[in-house]
Steps between C-alpha positions, in 0.01 A plus 500: 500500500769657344764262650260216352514653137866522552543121582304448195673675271891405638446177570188367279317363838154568616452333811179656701536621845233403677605114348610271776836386483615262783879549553746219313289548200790517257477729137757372259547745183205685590407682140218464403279388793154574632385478846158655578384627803282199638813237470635290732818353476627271769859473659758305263335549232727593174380673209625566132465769242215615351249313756162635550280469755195687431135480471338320194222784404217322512334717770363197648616442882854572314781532739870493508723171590592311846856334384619237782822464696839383231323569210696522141320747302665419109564838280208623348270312702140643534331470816120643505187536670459361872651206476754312756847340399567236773840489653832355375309499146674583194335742199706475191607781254200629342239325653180685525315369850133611528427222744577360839850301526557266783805289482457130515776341781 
């Protein structure tokens, strides 16, 4: 806890640890970003500053995010509820997702 509070403070990152974080999942400039506890991020994935992936509050079957393999999440891009980014997809800077996103081929 108190090493958590530290990484908070220091390096202005809150990124849950009970989150699932494949490895290859890249953090570029890290301030700023939000990862709670129920998120999965898959391998190759590459995410920006001040990205959140969080719940949406509604209380209603909320969850967290499922992000994909090589995913681009954009700075400031809002990912919430239980929704599912499909791999190789790209989320630009400051998108706010609520709902599922499966890339076309």
């Amino acid at each position: 806890m108190i090493l958590t509070i530290f990484i908070q403070v220091v390096y202005g990152v809150d990124i849950d640890y009970k989150c699932d974080i494949e490895g290859g999942v890249i953090i570029i400039h890290g301030v700023g970003t939000v990862i709670g506890s129920g998120a999965k991020n898959s391998r190759g994935t590459k995410v920006y500053h001040q990205v959140t992936l969080g719940i949406k509050g509604s209380g209603i079957q909320d969850g967290f995010p499922t992000i994909g393999q090589n995913v681009v999440l954009g700075a400031g891009s809002k990912l919430l509820g239980n929704i599912i980014v499909g791999d190789n997809s790209i989320i630009g800077a400051n998108v706010v997702l609520t709902r599922d996103l499966k890339k076309i081929p």
